[in-house]
C-alpha positions in Angstrom: 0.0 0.0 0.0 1.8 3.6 -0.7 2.1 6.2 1.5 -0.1 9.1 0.9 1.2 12.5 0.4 -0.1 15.3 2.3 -1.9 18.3 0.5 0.7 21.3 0.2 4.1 19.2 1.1 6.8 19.2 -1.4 7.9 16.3 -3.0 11.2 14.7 -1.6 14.4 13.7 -3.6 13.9 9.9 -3.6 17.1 8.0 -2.3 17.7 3.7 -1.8 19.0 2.1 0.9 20.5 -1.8 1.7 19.9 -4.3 3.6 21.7 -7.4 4.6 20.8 -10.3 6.5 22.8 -12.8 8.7 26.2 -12.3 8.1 26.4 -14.7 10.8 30.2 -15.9 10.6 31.1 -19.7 11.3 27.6 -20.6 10.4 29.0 -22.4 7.2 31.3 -24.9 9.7 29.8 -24.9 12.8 32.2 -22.3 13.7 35.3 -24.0 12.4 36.3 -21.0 10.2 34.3 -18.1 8.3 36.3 -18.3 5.3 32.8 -18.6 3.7 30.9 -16.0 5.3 34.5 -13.7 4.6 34.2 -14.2 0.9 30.4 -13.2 0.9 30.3 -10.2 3.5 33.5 -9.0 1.2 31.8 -9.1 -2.1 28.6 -6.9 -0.4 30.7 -4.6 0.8 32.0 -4.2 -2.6 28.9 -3.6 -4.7 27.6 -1.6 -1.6 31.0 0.9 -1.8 30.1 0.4 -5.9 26.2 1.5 -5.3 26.7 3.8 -2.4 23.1 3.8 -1.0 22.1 6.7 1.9 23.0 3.6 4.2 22.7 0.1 5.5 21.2 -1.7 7.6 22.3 -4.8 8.7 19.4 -7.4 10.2 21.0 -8.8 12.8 23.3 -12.5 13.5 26.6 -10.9 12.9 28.4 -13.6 14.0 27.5 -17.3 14.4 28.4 -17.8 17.8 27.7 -15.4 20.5 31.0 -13.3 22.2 33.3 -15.2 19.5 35.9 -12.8 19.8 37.4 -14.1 16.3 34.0 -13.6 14.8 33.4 -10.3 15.9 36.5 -9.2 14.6 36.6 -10.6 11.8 33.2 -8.8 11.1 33.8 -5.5 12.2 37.2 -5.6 10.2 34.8 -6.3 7.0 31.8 -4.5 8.2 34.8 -1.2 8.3 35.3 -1.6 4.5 31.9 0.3 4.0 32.7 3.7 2.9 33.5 6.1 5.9 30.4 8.3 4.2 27.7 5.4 4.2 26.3 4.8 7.6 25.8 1.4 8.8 23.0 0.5 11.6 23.4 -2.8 13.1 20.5 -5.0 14.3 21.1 -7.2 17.3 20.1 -11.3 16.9 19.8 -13.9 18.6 23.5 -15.2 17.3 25.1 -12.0 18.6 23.2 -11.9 22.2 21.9 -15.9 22.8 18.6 -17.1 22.4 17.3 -16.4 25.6 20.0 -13.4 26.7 20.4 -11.8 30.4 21.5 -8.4 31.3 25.2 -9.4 30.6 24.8 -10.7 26.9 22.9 -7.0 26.2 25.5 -5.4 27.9 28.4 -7.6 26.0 26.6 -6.7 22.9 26.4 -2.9 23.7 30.1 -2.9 24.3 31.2 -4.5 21.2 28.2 -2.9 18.3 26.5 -0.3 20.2 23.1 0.5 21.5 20.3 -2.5 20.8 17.5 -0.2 20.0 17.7 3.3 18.7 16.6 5.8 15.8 17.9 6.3 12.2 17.0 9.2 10.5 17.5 10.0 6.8 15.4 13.1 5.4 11.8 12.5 6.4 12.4 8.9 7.0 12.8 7.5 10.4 13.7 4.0 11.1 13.4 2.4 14.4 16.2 -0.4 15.2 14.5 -3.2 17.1 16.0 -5.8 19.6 13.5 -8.4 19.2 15.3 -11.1 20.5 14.4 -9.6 23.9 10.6 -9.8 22.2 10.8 -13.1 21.3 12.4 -14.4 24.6 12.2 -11.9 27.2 12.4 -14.1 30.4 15.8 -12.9 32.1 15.1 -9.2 30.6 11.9 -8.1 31.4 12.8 -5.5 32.2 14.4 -4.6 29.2 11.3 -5.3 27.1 9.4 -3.1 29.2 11.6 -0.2 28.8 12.5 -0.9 25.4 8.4 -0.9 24.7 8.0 2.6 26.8 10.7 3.6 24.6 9.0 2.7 21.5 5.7 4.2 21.8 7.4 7.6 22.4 9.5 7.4 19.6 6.6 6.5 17.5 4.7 9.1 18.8 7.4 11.5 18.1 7.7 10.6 14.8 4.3 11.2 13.7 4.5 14.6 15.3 7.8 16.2 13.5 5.6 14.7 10.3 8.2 11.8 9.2 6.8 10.6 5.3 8.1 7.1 6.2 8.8 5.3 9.5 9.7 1.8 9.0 10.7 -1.1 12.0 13.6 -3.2 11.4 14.4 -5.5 14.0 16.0 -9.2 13.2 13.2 -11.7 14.1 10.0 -11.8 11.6 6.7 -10.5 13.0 5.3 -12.5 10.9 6.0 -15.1 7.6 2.9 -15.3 6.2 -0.4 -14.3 8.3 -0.3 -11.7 11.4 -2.0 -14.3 12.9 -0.1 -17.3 12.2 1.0 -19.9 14.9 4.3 -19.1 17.6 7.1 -20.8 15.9 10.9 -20.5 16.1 11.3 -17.7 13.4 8.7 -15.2 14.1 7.5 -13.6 17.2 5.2 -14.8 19.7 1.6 -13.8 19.4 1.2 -12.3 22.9 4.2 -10.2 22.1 3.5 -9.7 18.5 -0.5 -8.5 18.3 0.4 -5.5 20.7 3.6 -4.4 18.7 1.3 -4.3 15.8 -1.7 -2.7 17.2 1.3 0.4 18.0 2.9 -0.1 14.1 -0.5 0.6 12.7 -1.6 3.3 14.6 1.5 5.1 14.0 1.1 4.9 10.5 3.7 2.6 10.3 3.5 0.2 6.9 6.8 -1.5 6.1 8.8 -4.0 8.9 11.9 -5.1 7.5 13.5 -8.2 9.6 16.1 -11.3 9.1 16.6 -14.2 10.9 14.9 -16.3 8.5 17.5 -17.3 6.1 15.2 -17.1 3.0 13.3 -14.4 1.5 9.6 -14.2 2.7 6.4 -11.3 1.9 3.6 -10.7 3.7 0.7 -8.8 4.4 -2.0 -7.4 7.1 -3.8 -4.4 5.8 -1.3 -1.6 5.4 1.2 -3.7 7.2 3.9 -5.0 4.8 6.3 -8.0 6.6 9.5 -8.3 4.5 12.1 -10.9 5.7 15.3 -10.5 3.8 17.0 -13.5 3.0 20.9 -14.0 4.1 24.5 -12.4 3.2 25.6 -15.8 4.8 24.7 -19.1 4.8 20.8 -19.7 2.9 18.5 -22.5 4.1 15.6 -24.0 2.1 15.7 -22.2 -0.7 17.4 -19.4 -0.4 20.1 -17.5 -1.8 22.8 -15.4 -0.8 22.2 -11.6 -1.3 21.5 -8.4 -0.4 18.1 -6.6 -0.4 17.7 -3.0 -2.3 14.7 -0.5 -1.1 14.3 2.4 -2.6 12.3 5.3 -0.9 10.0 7.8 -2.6 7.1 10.2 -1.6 4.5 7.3 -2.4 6.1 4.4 -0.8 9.0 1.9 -0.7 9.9 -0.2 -3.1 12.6 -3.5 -2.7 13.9 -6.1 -4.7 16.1 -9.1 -3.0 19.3 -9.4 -5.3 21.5 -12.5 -5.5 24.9 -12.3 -5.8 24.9 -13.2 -9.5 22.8 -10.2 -10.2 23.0 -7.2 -8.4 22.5 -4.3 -10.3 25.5 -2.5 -11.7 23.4 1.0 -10.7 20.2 1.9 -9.1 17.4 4.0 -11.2 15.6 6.2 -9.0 13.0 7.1 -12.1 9.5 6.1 -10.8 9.3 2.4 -12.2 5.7 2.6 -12.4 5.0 -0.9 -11.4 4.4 0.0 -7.2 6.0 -2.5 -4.8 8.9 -5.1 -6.0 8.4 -8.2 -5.5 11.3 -10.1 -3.8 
């Protein structure tokens, strides 16, 4: 569904940004080495230094196996590569903080990517970072949730106030893969947790929720509310593919296309294509 354009506001420039999904080094050997994951984050680094989008955003499972101090420097050594002028907003996942994490995994993550929740801003678009692994299992940190939840509403409200064309959620977990609501399962969040993040999402205006975790590409719909899971930078399961996802933002909406590494684009055309949403 676009966006619509208030009566009297100016059209703004339209600009693209990229996403990519579960670097998660060592996932190819169980740990043993990330020579895989190296070759892969390197050649998205590449064509994102080649593209030069406003920025990236990077959904979360960094690394394979939580505090790995290898795997974290090995990613932030290749996550550096980015261009010094291209921001890059991590996502925290379950990989990088466990499963079910305690005040001292957020902590340890804080200390080694920075804050687990938080606001990007580009123009009149405003993204809120998630951690949703503290959504989907929040029993040593509720405390965490709760704050990060009193946290959210404000900055949703705020956002509708200064007028933002676009806010947009990306947090690592799916909120959902194919139905809002579908059945708890291990890649999407728990209903109890999920129908009230929603019920805020849409009041806010909110239409697009970009997320990970998943290791394949999925779309999905609720209304307004668009659920895109971008498949890996790392390992694929089922059947995925290895690649980075492309969204370009306009006045009316954002549009995305999920690129493989055998064809990502050697450009990207801002022209209005015409043709609405991209599929995956």
């Amino acid at each position: 569904m676009l966006l619509a354009i208030a009566a009297g506001v100016s059209a703004a420039e339209p600009f693209f940004f990229i996403q990519i999904a579960d670097p998660q080094l060592g996932m190819f050997t169980d740990n043993r080495d990330f020579a895989q994951e190296t070759a892969n984050l390197e050649f998205a680094v590449a064509a994102i230094n080649r593209l030069r989008p406003a920025f990236v955003v990077v959904l979360g499972d960094l690394v394979n196996k939580p505090g790995d101090a290898g795997q974290i420097l090995e990613y932030r050594r290749l996550i550096g590569r980015v261009d010094p002028s291209i921001p890059v907003y991590p996502v925290a996942g379950n990989h990088d903080i466990q499963n079910a994490p305690s005040p001292a995994d957020l902590e340890a993550y804080t200390r080694h990517f920075g804050p687990d929740h938080y606001v990007l801003r580009h123009a009149d678009f405003t993204g809120i970072v998630l951690n949703s692994v503290i959504i989907h299992t929040p029993q040593h940190v509720a405390d965490r949730l709760a704050a990060q939840e009193t946290w959210l509403q404000s900055e949703l409200d705020r956002a509708r106030a200064d007028g933002a064309r676009h806010i947009v959620i990306f947090a690592h977990h799916p909120w959902f893969l194919k139905t809002a609501d579908e059945p708890d399962e291990y890649f999407n969040i728990p209903r109890e947790r999920r129908e009230r993040h929603l019920a805020w999402f849409r009041k806010a205006g909110v239409k697009t929720l970009f997320s990970g975790h998943y290791h394949r590409n999925a779309i999905a719909r609720d209304g307004d509310l668009e659920a895109v899971t971008t498949g890996p930078v790392g390992k694929p399961l089922g059947d995925g593919k290895s690649g980075l996802r492309i969204a370009i933002v306009r006045d009316t909406g954002i549009e995305h296309q999920f690129y493989h590494f055998g064809e990502i684009p050697a450009c990207v055309d801002l022209k209005p294509s015409g043709a609405g949403q991209i599929s995956p």
